[in-house]
N, CA, C and O of each residue as an XYZ file, in Angstrom:
464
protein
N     -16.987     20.161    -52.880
C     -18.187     19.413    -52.519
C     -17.799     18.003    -52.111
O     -16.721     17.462    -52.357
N     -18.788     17.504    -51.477
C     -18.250     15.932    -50.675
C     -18.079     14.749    -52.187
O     -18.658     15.131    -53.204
N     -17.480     13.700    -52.245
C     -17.398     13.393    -53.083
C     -16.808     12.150    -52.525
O     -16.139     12.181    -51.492
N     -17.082     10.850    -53.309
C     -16.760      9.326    -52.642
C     -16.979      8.434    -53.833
O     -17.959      7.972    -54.418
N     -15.333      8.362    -53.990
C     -15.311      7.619    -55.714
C     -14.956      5.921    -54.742
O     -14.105      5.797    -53.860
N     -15.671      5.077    -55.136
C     -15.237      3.554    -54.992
C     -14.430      3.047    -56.081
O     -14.570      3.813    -57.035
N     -13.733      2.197    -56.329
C     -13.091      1.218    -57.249
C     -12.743      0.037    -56.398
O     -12.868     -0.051    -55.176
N     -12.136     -1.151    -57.512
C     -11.643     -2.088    -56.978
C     -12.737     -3.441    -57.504
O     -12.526     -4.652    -57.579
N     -13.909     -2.642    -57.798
C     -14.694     -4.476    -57.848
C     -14.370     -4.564    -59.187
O     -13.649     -3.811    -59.841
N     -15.279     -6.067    -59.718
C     -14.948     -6.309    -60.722
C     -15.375     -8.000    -61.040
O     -16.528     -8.160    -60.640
N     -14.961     -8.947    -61.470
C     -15.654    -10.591    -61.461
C     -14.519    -11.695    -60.892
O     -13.359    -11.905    -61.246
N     -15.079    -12.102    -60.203
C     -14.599    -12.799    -59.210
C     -15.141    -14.475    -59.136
O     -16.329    -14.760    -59.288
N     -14.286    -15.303    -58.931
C     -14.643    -16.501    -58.433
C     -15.390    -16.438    -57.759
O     -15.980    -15.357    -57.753
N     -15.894    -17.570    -56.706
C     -16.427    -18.153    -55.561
C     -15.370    -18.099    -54.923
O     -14.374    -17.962    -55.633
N     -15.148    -18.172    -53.519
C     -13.815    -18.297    -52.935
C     -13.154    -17.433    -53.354
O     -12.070    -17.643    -52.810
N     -13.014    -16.303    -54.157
C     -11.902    -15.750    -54.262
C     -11.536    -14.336    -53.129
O     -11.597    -14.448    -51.905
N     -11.204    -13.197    -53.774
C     -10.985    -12.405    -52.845
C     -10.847    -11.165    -53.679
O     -10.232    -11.181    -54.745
N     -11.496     -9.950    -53.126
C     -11.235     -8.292    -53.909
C     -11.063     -7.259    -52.617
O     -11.460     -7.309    -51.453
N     -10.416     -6.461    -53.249
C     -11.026     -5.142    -52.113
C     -10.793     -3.753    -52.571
O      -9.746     -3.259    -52.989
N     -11.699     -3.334    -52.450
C     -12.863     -2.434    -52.547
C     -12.161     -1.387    -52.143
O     -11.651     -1.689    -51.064
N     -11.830     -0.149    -52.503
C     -11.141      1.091    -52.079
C     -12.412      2.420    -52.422
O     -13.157      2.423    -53.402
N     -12.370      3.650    -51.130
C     -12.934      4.783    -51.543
C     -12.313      6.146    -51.194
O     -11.968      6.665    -50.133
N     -12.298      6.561    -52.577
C     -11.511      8.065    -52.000
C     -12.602      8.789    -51.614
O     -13.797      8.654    -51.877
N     -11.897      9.722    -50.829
C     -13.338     10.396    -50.294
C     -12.843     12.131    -50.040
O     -11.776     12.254    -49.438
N     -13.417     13.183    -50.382
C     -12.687     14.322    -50.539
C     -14.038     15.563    -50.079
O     -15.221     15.257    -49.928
N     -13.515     16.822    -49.943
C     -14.621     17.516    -49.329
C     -15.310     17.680    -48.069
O     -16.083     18.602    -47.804
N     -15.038     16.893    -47.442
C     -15.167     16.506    -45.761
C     -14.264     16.605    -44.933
O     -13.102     16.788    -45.298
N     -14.592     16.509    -43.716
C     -13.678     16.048    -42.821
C     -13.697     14.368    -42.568
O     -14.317     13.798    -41.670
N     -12.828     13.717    -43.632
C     -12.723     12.293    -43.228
C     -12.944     11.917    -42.049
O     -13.984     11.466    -41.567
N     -11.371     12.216    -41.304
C     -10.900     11.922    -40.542
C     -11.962     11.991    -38.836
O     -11.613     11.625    -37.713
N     -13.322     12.620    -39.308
C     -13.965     13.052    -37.800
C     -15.204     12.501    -38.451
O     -16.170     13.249    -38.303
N     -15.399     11.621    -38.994
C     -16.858     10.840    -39.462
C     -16.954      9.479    -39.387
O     -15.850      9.105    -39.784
N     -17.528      8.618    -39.149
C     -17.400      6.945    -39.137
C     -18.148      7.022    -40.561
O     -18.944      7.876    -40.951
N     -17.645      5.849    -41.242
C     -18.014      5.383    -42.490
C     -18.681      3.797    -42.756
O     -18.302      2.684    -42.389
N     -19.569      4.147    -43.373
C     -19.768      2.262    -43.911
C     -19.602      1.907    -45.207
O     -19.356      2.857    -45.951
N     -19.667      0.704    -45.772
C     -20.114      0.159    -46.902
C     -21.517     -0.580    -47.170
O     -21.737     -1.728    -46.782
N     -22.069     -0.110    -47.593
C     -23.491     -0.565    -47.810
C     -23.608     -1.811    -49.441
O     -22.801     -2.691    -49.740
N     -24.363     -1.577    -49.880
C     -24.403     -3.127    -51.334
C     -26.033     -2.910    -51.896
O     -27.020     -2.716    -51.187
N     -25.990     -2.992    -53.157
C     -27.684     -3.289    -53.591
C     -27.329     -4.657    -54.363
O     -26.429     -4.678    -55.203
N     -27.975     -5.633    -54.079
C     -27.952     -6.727    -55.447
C     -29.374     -6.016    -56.265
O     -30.230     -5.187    -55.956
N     -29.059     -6.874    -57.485
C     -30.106     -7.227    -58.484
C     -30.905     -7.645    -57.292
O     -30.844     -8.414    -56.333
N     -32.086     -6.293    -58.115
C     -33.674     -6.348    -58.011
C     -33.685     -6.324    -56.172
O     -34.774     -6.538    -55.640
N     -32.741     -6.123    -55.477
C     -32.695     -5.894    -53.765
C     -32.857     -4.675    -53.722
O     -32.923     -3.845    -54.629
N     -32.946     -4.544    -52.193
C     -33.183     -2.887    -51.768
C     -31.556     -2.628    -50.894
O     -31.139     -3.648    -50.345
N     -30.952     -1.771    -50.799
C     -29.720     -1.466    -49.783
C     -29.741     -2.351    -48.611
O     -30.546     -2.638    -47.726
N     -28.223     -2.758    -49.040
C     -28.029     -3.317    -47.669
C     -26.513     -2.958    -46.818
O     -25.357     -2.762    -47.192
N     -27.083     -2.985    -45.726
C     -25.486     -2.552    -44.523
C     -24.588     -3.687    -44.266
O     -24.778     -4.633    -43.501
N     -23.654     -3.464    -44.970
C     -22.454     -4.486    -44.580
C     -21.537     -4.513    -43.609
O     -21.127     -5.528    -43.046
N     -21.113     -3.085    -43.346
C     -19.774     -2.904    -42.892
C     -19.631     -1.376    -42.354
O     -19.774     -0.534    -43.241
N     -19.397     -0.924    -41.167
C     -18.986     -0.185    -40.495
C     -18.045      0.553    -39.654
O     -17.970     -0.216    -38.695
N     -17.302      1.505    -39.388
C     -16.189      1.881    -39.030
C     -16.325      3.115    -38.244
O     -17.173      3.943    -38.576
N     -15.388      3.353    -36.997
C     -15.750      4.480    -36.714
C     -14.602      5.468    -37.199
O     -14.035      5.107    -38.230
N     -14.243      6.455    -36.719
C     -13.471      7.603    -37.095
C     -11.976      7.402    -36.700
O     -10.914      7.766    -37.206
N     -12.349      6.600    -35.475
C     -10.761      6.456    -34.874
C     -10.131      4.778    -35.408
O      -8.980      4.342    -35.357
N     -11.222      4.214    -35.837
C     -11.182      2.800    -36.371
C     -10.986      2.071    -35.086
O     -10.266      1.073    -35.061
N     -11.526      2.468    -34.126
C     -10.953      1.336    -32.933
C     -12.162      0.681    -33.002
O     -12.167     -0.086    -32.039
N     -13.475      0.534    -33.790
C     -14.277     -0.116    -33.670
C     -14.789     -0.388    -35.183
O     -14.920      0.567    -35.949
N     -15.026     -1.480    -35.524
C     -15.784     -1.903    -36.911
C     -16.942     -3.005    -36.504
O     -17.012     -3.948    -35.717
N     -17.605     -2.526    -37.236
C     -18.902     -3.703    -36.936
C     -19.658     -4.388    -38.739
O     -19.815     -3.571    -39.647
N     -19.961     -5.641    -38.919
C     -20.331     -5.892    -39.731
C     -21.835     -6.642    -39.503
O     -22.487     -6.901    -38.492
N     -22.052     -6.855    -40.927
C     -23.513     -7.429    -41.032
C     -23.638     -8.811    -40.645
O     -22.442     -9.102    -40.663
N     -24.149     -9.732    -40.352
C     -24.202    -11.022    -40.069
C     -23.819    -11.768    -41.212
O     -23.338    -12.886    -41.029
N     -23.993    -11.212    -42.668
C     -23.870    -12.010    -43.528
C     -22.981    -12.110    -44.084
O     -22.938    -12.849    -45.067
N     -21.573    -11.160    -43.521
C     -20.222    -10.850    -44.065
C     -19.339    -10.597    -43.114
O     -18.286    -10.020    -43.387
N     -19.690    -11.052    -41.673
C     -18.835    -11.380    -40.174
C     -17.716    -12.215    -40.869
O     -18.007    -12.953    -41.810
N     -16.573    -12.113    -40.458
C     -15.518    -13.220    -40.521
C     -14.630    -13.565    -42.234
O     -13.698    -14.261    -42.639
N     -15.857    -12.355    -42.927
C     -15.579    -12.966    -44.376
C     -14.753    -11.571    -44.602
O     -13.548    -11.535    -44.852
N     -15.578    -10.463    -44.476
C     -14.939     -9.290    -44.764
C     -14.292     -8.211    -43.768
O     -14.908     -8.043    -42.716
N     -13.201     -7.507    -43.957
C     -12.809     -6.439    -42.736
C     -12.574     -5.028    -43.606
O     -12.011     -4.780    -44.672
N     -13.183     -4.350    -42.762
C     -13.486     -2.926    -43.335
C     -12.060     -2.091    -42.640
O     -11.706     -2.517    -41.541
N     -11.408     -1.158    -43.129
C     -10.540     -0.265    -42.504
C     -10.437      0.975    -43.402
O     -10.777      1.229    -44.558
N      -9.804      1.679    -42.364
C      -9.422      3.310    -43.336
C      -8.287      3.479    -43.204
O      -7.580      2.803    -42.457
N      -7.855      4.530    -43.990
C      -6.800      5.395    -43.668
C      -7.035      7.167    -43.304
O      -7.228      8.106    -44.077
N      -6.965      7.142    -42.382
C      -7.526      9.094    -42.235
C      -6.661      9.973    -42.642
O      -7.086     11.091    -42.933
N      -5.153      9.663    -42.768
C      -3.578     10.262    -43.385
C      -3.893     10.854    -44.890
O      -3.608     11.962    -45.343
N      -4.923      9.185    -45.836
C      -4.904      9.686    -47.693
C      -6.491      9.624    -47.683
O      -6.988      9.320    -48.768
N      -7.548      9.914    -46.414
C      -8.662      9.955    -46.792
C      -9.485      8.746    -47.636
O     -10.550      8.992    -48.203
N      -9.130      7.986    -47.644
C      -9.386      6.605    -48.056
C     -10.306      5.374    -46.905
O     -10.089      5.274    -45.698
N     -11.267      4.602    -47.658
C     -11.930      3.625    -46.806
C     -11.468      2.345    -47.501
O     -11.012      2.402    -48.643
N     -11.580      1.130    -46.801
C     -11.245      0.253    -47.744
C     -12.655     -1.161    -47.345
O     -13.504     -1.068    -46.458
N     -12.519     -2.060    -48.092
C     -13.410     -3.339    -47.379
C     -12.513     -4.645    -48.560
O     -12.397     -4.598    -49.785
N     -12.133     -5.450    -47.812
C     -11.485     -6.203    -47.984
C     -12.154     -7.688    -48.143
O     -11.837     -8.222    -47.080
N     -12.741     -8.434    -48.727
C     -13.287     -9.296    -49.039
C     -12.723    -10.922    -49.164
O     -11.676    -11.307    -49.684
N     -13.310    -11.362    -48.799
C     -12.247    -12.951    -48.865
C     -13.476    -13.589    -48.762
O     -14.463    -13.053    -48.257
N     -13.455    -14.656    -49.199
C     -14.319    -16.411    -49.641
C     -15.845    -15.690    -49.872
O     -16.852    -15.765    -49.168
N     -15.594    -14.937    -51.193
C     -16.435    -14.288    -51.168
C     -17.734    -15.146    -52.682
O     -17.383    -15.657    -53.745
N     -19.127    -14.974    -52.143
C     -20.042    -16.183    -51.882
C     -20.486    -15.283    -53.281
O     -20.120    -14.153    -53.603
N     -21.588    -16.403    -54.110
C     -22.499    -15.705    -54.817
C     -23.350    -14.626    -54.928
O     -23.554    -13.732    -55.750
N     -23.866    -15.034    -53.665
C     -24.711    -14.068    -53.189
C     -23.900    -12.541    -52.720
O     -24.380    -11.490    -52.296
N     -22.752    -12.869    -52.950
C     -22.270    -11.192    -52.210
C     -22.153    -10.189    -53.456
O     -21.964     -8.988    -53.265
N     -22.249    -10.619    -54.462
C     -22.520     -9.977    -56.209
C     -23.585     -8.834    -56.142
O     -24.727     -9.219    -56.392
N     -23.492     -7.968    -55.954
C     -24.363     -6.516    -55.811
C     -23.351     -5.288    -56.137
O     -22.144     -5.531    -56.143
N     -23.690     -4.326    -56.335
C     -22.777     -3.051    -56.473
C     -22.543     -2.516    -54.933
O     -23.496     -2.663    -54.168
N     -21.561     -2.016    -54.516
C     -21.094     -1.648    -53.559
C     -20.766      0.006    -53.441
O     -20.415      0.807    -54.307
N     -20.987      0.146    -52.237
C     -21.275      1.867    -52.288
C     -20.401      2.188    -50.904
O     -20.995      1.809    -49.894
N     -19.188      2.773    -50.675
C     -19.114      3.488    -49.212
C     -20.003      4.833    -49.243
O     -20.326      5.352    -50.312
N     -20.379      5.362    -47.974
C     -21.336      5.931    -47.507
C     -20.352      6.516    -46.206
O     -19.489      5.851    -45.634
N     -20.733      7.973    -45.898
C     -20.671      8.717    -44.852
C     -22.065      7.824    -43.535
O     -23.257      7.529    -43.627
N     -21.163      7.721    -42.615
C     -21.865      7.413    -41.187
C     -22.247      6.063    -41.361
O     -22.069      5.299    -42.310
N     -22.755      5.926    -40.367
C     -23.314      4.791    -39.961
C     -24.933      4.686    -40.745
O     -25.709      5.592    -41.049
N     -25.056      3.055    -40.927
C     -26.268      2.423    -41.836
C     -26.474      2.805    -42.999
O     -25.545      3.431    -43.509
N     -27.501      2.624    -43.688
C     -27.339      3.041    -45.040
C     -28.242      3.816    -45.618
O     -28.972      3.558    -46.576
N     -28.160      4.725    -45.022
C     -29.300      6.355    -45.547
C     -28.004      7.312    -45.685
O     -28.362      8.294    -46.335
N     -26.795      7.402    -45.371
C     -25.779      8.098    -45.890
C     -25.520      8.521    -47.175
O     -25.834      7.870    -48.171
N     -24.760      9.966    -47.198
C     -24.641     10.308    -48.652
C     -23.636      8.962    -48.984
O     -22.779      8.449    -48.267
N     -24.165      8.539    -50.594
C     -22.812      7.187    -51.142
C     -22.091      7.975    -52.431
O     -22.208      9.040    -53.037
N     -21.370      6.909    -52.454
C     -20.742      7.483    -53.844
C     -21.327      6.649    -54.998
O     -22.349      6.019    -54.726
N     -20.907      6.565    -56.060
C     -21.540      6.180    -57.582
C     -21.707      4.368    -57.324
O     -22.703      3.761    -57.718
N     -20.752      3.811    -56.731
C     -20.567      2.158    -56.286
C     -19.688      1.979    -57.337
O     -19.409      2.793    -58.217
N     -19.084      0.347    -57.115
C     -18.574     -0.334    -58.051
C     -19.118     -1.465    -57.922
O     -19.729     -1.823    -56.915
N     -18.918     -2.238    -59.095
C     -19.621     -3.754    -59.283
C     -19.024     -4.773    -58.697
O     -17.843     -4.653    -58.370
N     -19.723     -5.964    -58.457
C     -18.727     -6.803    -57.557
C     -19.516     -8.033    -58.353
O     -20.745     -8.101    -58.343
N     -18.858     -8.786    -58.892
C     -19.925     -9.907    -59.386
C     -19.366    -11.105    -58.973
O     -18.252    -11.335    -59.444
N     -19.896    -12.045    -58.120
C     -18.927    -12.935    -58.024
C     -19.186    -14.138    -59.030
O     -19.961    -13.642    -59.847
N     -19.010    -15.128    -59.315
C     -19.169    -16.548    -60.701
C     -18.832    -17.998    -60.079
O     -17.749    -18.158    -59.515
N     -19.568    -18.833    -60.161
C     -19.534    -20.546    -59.762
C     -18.212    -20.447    -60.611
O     -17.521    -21.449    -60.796
């Protein structure tokens, strides 16, 4: 069955930096574009980060342009999102997701908290 374990978050500075890994099994990785989506406290889903299958294209949200870069590996079935000067506000649980936007099947998330 499809299955999409995240790890990697965890508490973080302001400014600091994490990244976010998802195994992903049961599919055909390698022929699907993937995103990372986010819920904060008391928010509704949000789309961060996008990728296509061949990775020659990634697209992000306005609010994590320049801060974060999303990539895969299609070889170990793996997604990654890579985080840097990463803000208060980016503290939500994090979910990769099959396809594009964020109505995709996700996996369980991991926490990302960031701290002044």
């Amino acid at each position: 069955q499809v299955q999409l374990v995240e790890s990697g978050g965890g508490l973080v500075q302001a400014g600091g930096s994490l990244r976010l890994s998802c195994a992903a099994s049961g599919f055909t990785f390698s022929s699907v574009s993937m995103s990372w989506v986010r819920q904060a406290p008391g928010k509704g889903l949000e789309w961060v980060a996008g990728i296509n299958y061949t990775s020659t294209g990634t697209y992000y949200s306005r609010s994590v342009e320049g801060r974060f870069t999303i990539s895969r590996d299609n070889a170990e079935n793996m997604l990654y999102l890579q985080m840097n000067n990463l803000k208060l506000e980016d503290t939500a649980v994090y979910y990769c997701a099959i396809g594009w936007g964020k109505g995709g099947r996700r996996g369980q998330g991991t926490q990302v908290t960031v701290s002044s």
